[in-house]
C-alpha positions as CSV (number, residue, x, y, z in Angstrom):
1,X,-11.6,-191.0,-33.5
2,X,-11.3,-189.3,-36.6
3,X,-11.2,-185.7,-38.0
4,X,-11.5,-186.3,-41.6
5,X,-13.5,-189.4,-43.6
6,X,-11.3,-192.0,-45.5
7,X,-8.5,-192.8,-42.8
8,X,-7.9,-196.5,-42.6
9,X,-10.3,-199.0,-40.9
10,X,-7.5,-199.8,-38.3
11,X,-6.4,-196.7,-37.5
12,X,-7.1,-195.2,-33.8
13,X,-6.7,-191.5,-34.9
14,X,-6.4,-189.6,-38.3
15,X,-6.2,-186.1,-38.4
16,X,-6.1,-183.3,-40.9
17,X,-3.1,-181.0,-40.1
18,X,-3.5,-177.4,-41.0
19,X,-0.6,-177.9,-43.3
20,X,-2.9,-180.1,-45.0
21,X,-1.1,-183.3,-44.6
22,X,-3.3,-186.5,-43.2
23,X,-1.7,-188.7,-40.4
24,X,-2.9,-191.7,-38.6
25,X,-2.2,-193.6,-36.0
26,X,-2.8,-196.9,-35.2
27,X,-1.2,-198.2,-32.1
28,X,-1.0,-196.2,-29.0
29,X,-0.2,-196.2,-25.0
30,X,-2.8,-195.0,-22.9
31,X,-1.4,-194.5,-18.8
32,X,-1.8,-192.4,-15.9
33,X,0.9,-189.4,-16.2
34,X,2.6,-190.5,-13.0
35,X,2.2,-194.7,-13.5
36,X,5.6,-194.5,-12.5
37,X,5.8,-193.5,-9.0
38,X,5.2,-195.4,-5.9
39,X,5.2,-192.1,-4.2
40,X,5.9,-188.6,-5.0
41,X,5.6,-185.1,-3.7
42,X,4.0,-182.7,-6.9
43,X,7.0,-180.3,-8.5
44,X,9.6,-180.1,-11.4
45,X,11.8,-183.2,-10.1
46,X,8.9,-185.2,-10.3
47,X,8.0,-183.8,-13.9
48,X,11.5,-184.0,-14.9
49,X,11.5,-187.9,-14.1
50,X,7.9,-188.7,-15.6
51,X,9.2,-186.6,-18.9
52,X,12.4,-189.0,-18.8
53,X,10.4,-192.1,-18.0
54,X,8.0,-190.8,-20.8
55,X,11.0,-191.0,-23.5
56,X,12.5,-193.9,-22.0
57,X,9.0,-195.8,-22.5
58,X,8.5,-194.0,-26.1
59,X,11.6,-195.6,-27.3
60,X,11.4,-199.1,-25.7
61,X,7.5,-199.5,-27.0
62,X,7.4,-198.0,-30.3
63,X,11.6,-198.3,-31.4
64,X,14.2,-196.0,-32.8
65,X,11.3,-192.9,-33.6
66,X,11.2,-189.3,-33.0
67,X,9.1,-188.5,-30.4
68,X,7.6,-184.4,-29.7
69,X,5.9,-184.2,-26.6
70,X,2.8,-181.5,-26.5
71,X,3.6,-179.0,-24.1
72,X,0.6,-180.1,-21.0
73,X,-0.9,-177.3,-19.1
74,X,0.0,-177.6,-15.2
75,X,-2.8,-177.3,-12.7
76,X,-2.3,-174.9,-9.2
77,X,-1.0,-177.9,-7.8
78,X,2.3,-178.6,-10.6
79,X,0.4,-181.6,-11.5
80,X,0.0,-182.6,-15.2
81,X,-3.3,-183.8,-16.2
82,X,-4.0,-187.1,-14.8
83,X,-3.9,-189.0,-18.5
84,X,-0.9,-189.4,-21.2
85,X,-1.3,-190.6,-24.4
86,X,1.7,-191.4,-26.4
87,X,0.9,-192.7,-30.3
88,X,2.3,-194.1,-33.0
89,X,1.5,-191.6,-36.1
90,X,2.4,-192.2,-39.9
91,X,2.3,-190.2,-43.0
92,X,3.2,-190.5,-46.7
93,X,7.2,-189.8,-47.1
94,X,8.3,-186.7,-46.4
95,X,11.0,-186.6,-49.0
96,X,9.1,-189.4,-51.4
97,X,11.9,-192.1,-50.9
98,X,10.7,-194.1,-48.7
99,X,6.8,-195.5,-48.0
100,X,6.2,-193.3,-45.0
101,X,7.4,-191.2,-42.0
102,X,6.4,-191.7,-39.0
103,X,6.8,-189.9,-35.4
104,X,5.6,-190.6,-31.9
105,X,3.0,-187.9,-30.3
106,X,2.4,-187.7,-26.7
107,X,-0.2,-185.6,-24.8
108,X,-1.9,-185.2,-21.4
109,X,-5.6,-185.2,-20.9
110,X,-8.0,-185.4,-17.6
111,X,-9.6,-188.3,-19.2
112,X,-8.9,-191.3,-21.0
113,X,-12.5,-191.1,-23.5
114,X,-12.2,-189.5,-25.6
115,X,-8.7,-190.8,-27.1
116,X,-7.6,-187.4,-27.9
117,X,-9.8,-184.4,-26.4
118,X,-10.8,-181.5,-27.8
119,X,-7.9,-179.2,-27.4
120,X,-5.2,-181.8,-27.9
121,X,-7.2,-182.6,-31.2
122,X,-6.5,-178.6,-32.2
123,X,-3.3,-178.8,-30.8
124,X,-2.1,-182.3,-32.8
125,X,-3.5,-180.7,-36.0
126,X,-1.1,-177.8,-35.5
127,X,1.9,-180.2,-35.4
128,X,4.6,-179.1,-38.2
129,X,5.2,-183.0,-39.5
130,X,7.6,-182.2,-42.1
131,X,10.0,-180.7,-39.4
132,X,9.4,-183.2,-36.4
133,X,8.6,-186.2,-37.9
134,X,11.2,-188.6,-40.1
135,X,11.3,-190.8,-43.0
136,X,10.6,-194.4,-42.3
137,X,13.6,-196.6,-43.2
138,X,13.4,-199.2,-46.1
């Protein structure tokens, strides 16, 4: 999925931020939002451990990497969408020292196709990079 022509053959995901910066992402986790759970009754102690188990996943996957989590809209029910993408996304340096910067993006969705839906893809471009994301390490 792409929003903009020119993004590298392997990459999942480019998108155009408003800001005008390009990012990409090649490598991604696709899951239902509550994988986790054997059983669970719908409310904020079971969001509060999926977002845990979200970061905790984040960080053992993908490494030592910021990660911003899209804020998901909750149904009636306190449910999150049933889908959560998390994904590996990489720019050009922030600061020009290094190769890249990279940060971890995470959003919920009813489906898994597309990768990113319509409002997350509005909602990704919106990201502010230059605060949230960080310099790769050399």
């Amino acid at each position: 999925m792409s929003t903009e022509s020119g993004g590298a053959a392997d990459d999942l995901i480019t998108i155009r931020l408003l800001s005008g910066r390009s990012i990409s992402c090649n490598w991604c986790v696709v899951t239902r939002t509550y994988e986790a759970f054997f059983c669970r009754e719908p409310g904020e102690q079971a969001n509060k451990a999926m977002f845990d188990s979200l970061f905790e996943e984040a960080r053992r996957v993908f490494g030592d990497v910021p990660v911003h989590v899209l804020s998901p809209p909750k149904a009636a029910s306190d449910d999150y969408p049933k889908i959560r993408v998390s994904g590996y996304f990489k720019s050009p340096a922030i600061r020009e020292v290094t190769w890249c910067s990279h940060l971890i993006l995470a959003w919920f969705q009813e489906s898994a196709c597309p990768l990113v839906d319509a409002s997350n893809m509005r909602r990704l471009s919106e990201v502010e990079w230059d605060s949230l994301a960080r310099d790769c390490e050399l």
